[in-house]
LUMKE-424747 format. One record per residue (C-alpha): z, y, x; residue in three letters. Coordinates in steps of 0.1 Angstrom, whole numbers. Layout:
BEGIN
+-------+-------+-------+---------+
:     z :     y :     x : residuo :
+-------+-------+-------+---------+
:     Z :     Y :     X :     ALA :
...
+-------+-------+-------+---------+
This chain:
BEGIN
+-------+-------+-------+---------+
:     z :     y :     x : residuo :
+-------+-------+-------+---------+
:  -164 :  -965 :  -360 :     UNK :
:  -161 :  -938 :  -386 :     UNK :
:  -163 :  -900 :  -375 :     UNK :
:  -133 :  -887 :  -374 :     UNK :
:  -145 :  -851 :  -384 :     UNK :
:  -153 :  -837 :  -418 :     UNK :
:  -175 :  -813 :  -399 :     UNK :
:  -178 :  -795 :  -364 :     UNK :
:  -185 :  -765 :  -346 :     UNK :
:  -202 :  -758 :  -311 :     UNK :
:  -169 :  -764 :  -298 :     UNK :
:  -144 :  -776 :  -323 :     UNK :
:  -138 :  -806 :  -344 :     UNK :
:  -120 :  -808 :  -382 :     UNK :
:   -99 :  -835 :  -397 :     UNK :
:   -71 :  -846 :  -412 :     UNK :
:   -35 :  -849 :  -392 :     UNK :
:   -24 :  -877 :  -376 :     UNK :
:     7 :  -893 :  -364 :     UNK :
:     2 :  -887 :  -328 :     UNK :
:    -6 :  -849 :  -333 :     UNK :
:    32 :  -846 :  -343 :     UNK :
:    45 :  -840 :  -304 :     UNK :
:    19 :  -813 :  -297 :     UNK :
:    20 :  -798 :  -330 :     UNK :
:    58 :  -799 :  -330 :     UNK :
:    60 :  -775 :  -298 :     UNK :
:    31 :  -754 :  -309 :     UNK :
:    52 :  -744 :  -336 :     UNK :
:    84 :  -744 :  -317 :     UNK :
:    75 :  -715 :  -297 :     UNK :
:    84 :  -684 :  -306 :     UNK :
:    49 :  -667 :  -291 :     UNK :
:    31 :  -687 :  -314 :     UNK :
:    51 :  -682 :  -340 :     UNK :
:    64 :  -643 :  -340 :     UNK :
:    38 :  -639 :  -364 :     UNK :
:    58 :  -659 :  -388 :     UNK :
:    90 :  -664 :  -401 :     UNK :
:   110 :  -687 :  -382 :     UNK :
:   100 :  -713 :  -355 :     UNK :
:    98 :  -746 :  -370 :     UNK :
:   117 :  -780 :  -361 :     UNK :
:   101 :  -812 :  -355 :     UNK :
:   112 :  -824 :  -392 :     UNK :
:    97 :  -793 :  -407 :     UNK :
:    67 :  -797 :  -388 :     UNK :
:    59 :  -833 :  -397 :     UNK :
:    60 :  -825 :  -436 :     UNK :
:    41 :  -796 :  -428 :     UNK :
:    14 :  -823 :  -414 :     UNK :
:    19 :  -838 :  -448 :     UNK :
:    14 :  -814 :  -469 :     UNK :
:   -17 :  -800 :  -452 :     UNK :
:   -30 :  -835 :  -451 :     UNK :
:   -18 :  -838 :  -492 :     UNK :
:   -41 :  -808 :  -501 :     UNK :
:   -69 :  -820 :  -483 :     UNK :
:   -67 :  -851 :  -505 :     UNK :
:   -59 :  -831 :  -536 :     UNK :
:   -88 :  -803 :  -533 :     UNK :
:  -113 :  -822 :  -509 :     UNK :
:  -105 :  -790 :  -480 :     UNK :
:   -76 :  -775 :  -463 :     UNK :
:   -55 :  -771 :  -434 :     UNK :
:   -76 :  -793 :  -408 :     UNK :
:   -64 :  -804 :  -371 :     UNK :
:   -86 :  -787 :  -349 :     UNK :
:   -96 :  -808 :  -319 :     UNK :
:  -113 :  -790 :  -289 :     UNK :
:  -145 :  -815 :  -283 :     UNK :
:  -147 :  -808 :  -246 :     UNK :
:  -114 :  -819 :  -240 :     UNK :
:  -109 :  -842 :  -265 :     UNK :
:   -74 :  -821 :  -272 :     UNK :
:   -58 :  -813 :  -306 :     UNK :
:   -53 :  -771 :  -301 :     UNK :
:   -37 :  -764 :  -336 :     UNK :
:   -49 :  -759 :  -369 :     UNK :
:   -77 :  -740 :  -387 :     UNK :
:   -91 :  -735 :  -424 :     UNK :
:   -82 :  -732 :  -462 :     UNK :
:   -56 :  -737 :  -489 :     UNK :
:   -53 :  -727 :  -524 :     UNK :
:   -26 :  -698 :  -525 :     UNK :
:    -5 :  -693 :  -554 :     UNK :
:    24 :  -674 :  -548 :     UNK :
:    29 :  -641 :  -571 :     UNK :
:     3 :  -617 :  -562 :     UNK :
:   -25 :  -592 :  -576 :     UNK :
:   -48 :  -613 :  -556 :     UNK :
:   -38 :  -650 :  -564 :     UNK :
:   -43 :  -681 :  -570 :     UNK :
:   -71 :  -679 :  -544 :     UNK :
:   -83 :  -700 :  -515 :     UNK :
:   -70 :  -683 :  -482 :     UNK :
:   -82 :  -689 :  -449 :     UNK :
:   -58 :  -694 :  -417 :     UNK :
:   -51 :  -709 :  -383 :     UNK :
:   -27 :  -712 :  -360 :     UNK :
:   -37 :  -725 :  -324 :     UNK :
:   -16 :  -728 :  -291 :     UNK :
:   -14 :  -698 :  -269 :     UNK :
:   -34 :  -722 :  -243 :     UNK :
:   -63 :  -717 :  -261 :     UNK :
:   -61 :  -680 :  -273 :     UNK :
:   -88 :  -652 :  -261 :     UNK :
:  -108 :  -679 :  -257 :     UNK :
:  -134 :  -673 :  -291 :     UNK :
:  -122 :  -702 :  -308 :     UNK :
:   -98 :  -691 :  -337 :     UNK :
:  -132 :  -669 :  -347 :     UNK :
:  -160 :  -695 :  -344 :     UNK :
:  -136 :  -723 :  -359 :     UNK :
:  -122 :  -700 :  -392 :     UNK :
:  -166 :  -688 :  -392 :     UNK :
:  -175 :  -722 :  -395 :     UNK :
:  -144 :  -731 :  -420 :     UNK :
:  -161 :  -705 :  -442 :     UNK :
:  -190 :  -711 :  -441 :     UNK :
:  -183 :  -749 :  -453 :     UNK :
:  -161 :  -726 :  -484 :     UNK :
:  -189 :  -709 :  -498 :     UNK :
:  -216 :  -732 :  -490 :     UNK :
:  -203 :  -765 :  -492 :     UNK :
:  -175 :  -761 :  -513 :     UNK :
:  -193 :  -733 :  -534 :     UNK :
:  -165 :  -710 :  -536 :     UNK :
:  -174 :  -674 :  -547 :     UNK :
:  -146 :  -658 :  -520 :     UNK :
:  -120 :  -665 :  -495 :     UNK :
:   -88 :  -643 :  -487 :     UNK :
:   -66 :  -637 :  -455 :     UNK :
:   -39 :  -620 :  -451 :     UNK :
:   -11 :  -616 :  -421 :     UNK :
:    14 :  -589 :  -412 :     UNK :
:     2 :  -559 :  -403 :     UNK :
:    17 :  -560 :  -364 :     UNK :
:    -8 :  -592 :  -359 :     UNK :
:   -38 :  -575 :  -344 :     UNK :
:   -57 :  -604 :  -327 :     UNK :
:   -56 :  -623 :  -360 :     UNK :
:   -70 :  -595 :  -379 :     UNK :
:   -97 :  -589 :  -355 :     UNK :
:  -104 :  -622 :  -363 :     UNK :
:  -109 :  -618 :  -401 :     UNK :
:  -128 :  -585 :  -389 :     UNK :
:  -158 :  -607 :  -365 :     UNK :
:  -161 :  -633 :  -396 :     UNK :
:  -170 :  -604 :  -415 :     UNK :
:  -145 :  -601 :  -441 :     UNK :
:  -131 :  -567 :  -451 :     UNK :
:   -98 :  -552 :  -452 :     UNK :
:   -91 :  -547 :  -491 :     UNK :
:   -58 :  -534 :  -487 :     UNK :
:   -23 :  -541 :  -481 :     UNK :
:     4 :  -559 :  -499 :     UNK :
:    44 :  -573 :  -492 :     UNK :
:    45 :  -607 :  -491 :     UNK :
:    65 :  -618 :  -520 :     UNK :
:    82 :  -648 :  -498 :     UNK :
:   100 :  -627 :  -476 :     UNK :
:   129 :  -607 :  -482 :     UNK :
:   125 :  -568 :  -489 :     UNK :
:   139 :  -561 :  -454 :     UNK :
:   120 :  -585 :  -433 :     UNK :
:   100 :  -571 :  -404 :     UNK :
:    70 :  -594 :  -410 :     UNK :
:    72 :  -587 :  -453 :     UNK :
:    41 :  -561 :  -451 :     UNK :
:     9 :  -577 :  -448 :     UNK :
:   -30 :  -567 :  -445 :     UNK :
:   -57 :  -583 :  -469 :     UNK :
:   -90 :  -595 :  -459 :     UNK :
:  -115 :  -610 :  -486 :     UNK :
:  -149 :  -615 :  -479 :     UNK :
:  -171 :  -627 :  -512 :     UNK :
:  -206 :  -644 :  -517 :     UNK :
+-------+-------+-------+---------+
């Protein structure tokens, strides 16, 4: 049998999406914890082409989005790594790196040793020269995040997808470069 995983952690595995991840991933991004960070909570149609597309650009640029399986448990928890970024900014294209996981498994180290490992597979692996992140500036845990992976804050921007008057439109960036 073939290993699921393009490549692990201590704790975490990283692959593609799969059919039966759609239930799990569904609620995860249903609930609007998980999700205040964002936009809108997403419905189960939404959420399976958003399995597509992550699993798309993994085919398309050989990385991405990856499921994120916690080993111990054998349990999907959410999503963790990169994507090539496009929209209209002073800082793109670029490869970004992100995650979402369920509020199950938050506190818990793995959104930092899962994105560490995701970049250090970017700019060893994949060669890449430097990785961005970027999140609205009221989401604190994720930017501590991008802090203990050792990126650095490089300024702030509004996210051009969001409407002038949205509450989540101004964002932090991170970049960290080789």
């Amino acid at each position: 049998m073939n290993d699921p995983y393009f490549f692990t952690s201590n704790r975490l595995g990283f692959r593609k999406f799969k059919d039966t991840d759609l239930e799990f991933f569904y609620s995860l991004n249903s609930d609007p914890e998980v999700m205040k960070h964002f936009p809108s909570v997403l419905d189960k149609e939404q959420t399976l082409s958003l399995m597509k597309r992550f699993n798309d650009h993994i085919d398309e640029h050989g990385f991405g989005f990856y499921a994120v399986d916690l080993l111990s448990e054998n349990a999907f928890i959410g999503f963790i790594g990169l994507k090539r970024t496009n929209f209209e900014a002073d800082f793109t294209p670029c490869v970004e790196i992100g995650w979402r996981l369920d509020k199950k498994y938050w506190n818990r180290g793995l959104a930092t040793e899962g994105s560490a490992r995701c970049l250090d597979y970017a700019l060893s692996h994949l060669n890449l020269n430097e990785v961005y992140s970027f999140t609205s500036l009221n989401n604190k845990a994720s930017e501590r995040v991008m802090q203990k992976i050792g990126m650095k804050k490089i300024g702030e921007f509004d996210h051009p997808l969001l409407e002038d008057n949205h509450p989540l439109k101004a964002h932090c960036l991170y970049r960290i470069s080789k």
